[in-house]
C-alpha positions as CSV (number, residue, x, y, z in Angstrom):
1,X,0.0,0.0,0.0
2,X,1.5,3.2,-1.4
3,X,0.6,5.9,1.5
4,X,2.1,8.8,-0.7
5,X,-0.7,8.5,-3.3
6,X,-3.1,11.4,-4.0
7,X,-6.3,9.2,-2.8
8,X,-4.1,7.4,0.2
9,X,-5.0,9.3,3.6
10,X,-2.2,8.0,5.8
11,X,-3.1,5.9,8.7
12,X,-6.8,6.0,8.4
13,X,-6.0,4.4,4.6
14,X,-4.1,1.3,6.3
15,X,-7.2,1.3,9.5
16,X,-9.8,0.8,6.8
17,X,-7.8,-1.9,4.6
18,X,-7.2,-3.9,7.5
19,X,-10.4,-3.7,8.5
20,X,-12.0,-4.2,5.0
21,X,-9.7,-7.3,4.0
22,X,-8.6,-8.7,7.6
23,X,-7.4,-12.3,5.5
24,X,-5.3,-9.6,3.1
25,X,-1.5,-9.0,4.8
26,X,-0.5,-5.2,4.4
27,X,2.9,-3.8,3.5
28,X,2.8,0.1,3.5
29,X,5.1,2.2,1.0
30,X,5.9,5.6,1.9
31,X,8.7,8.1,1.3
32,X,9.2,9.5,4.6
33,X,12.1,7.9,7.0
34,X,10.0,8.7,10.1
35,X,10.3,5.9,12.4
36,X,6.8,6.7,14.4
37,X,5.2,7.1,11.6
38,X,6.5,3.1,11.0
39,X,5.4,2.1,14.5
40,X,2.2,3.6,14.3
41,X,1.5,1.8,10.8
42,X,2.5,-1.3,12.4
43,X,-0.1,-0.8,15.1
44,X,-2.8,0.0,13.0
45,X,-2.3,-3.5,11.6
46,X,0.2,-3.3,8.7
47,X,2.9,-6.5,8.7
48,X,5.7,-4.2,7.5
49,X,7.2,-0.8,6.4
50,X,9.1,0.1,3.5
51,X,10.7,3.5,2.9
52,X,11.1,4.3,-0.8
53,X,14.7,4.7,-2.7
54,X,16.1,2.4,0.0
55,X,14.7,-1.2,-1.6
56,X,16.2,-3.5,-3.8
57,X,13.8,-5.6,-5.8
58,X,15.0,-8.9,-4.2
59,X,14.5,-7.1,-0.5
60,X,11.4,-5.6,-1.3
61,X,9.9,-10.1,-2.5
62,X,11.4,-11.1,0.8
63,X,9.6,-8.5,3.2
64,X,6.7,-9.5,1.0
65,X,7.2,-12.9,1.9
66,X,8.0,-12.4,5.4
67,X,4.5,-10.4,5.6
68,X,2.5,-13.5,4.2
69,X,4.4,-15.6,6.5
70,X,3.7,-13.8,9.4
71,X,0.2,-13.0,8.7
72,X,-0.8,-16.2,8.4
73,X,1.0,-17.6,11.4
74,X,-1.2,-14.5,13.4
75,X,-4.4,-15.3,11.7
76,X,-4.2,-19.0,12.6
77,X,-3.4,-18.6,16.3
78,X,-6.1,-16.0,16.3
79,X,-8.4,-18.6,15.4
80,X,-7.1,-21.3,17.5
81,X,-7.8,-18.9,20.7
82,X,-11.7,-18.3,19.9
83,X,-12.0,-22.4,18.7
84,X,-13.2,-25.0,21.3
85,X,-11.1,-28.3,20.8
86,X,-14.3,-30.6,21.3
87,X,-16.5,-29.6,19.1
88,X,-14.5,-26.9,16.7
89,X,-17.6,-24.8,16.9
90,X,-16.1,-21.3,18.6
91,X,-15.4,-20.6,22.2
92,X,-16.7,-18.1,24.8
93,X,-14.5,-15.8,23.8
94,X,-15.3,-16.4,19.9
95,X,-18.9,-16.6,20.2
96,X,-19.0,-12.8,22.1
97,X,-16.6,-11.4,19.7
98,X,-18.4,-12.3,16.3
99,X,-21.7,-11.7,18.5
100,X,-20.9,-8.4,19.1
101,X,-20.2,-8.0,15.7
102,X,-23.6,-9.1,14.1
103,X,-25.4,-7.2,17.1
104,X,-23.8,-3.7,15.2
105,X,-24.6,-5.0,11.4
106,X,-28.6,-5.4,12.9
107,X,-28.6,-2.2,14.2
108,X,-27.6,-0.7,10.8
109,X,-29.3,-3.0,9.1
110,X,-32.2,-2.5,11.6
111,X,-33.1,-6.4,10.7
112,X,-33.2,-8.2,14.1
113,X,-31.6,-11.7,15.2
114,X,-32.6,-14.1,17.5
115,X,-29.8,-15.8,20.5
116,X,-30.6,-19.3,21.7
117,X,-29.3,-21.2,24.9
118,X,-29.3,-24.7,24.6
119,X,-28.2,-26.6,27.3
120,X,-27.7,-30.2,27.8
121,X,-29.8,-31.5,30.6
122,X,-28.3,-33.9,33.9
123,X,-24.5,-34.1,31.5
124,X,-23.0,-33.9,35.1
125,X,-24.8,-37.4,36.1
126,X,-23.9,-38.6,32.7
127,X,-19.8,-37.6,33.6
128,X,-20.1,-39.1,36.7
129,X,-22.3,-42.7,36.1
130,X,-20.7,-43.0,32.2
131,X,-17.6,-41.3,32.3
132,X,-15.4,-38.8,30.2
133,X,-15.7,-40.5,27.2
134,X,-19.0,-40.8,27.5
135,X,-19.7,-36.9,28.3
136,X,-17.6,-36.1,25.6
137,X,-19.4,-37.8,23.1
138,X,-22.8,-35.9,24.6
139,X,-20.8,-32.8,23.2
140,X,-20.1,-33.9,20.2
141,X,-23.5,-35.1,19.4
142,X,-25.3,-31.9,20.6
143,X,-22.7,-29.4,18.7
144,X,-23.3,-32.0,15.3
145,X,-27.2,-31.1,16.0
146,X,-26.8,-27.7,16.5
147,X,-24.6,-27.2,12.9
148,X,-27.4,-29.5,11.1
149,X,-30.2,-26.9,12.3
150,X,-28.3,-23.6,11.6
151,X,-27.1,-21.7,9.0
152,X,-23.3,-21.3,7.9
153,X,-24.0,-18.0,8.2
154,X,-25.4,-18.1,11.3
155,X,-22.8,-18.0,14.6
156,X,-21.9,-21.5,17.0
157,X,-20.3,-21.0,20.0
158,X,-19.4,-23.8,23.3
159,X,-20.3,-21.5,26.1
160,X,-19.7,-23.8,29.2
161,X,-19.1,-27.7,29.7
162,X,-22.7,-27.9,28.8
163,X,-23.8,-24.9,27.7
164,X,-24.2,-24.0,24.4
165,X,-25.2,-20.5,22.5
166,X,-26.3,-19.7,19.2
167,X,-27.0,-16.7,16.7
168,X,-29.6,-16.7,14.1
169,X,-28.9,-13.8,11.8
170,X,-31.5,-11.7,9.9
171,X,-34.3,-13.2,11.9
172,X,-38.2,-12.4,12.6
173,X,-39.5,-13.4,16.2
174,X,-42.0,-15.5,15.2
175,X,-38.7,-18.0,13.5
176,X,-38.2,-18.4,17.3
177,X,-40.7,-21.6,17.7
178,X,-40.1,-23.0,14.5
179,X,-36.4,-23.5,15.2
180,X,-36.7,-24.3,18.7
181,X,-39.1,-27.1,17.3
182,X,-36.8,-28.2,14.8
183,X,-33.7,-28.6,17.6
184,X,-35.9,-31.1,19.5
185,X,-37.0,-32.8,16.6
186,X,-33.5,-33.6,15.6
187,X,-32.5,-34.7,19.4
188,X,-35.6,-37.1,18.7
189,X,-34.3,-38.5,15.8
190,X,-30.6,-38.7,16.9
191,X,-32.3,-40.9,20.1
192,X,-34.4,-42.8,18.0
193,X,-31.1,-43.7,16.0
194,X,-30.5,-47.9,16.1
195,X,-27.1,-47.0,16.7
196,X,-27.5,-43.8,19.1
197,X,-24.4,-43.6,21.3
198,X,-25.8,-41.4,23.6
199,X,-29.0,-40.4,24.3
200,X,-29.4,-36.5,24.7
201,X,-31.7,-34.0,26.0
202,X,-31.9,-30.5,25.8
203,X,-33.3,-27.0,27.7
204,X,-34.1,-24.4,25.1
205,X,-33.9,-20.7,25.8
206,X,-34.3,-17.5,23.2
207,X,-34.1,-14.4,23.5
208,X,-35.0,-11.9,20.2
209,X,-32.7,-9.0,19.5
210,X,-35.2,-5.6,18.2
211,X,-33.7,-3.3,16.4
212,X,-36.3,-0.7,17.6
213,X,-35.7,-1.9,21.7
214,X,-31.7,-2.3,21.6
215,X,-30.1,-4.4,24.2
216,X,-26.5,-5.5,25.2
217,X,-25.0,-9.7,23.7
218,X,-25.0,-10.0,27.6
219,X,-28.8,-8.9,28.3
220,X,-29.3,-11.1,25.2
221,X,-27.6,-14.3,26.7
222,X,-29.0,-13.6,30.4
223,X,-32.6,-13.5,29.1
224,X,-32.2,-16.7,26.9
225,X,-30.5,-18.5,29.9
226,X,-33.6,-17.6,32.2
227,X,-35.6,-19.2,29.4
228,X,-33.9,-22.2,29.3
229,X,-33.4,-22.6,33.2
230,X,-37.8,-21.9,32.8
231,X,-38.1,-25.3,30.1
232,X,-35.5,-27.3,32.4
233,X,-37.6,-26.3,35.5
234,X,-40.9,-27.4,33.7
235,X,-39.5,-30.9,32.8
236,X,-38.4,-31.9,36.2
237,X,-42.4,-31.2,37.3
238,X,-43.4,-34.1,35.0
């Protein structure tokens, strides 16, 4: 990125490319020597700094190289910190950050969303009479479920040992039943499988983001856990 270009405005320029093309490393050009003017590219999210007149062709493919390199290396230990081993859906920390991000695109979009809570019921008993393995493959089973029923563009996360929390993107209220009754449909199915490792079941919650009544991910999640702690409530009455 040439910063010395008529249409380039400095570090706002490299801000907005970064932001635009995050998968894209960035390499900024400039004719000035000043070394804050380097740092404070670098910060802004550029992978290196060239000063023009003082590269050789074979330098300048190398930093270009390096830049790939390194980009790469950062992108993939950024996604191994907001993955969850199990289940490879995305972690707490994942699930709140790409939250937080669809919560902003629905309020300029001003099309709402709807967060679920689905949590697998009595997985503690199942740890402690069945074992790890056992657990684990409860885990498994309920994340495979839970990528059937939503969309790729929707957003997965592993929010606890049991816990799990999902996004449905672009959504109207009344999609709320119809995929809550779709989720125990599936477990249904998966239990009525002849060769059903596990059988599973699960406490729904929802909560529906209105673009007209805004509300905080975390006022979101709290009112789609009381939900779910409401259904798991009314199944231990019957």
């Amino acid at each position: 990125m040439d910063m010395s270009l008529k249409d380039a405005q400095g570090l706002e320029t490299v801000t907005r490319a970064c932001d635009q093309a995050p998968d894209v490393p960035v390499v900024v050009m400039t004719g000035t020597e000043d070394e804050t003017m380097a740092i404070k590219a670098l910060q802004k999210g550029a992978e290196d700094y060239i000063v023009k007149g003082h590269m050789k062709s074979h330098s300048l493919e190398r930093i270009v190289q390096y830049a790939i390199i390194r980009h790469k290396t950062r992108t993939e230990i950024r996604a191994l910190s907001l993955v969850d081993d199990l289940t490879g859906l995305y972690n707490q920390q994942g699930f709140l950050l790409f939250a937080q991000q669809q919560l902003s695109l629905s309020e300029r979009t001003k099309r709402g969303m709807i967060l679920f809570i689905i949590k697998i019921d009595n997985l503690k008993d199942l740890n402690d009479i069945q074992g790890h393995n056992y657990r684990d493959t409860a885990v498994i089973e309920t994340a495979n479920i839970l990528k059937d029923i939503f969309r790729v563009s929707d957003i997965i996360g592993r929010f606890g040992e049991n816990e799990f929390t999902a996004i449905a993107i672009e959504s109207f209220k009344a999609s709320e039943e119809l995929i809550t009754t779709r989720l125990h449909e599936k477990v249904n199915d998966h239990n009525n499988q002849e060769n059903c490792l596990c059988r599973l079941s699960m406490s729904i919650g929802t909560a529906y983001y209105d673009t007209e009544q805004r509300c905080s991910i975390e006022e979101l999640i709290k009112q789609a856990a009381n939900a779910s702690m409401h259904e798991q409530k009314n199944k231990r009455r019957y």
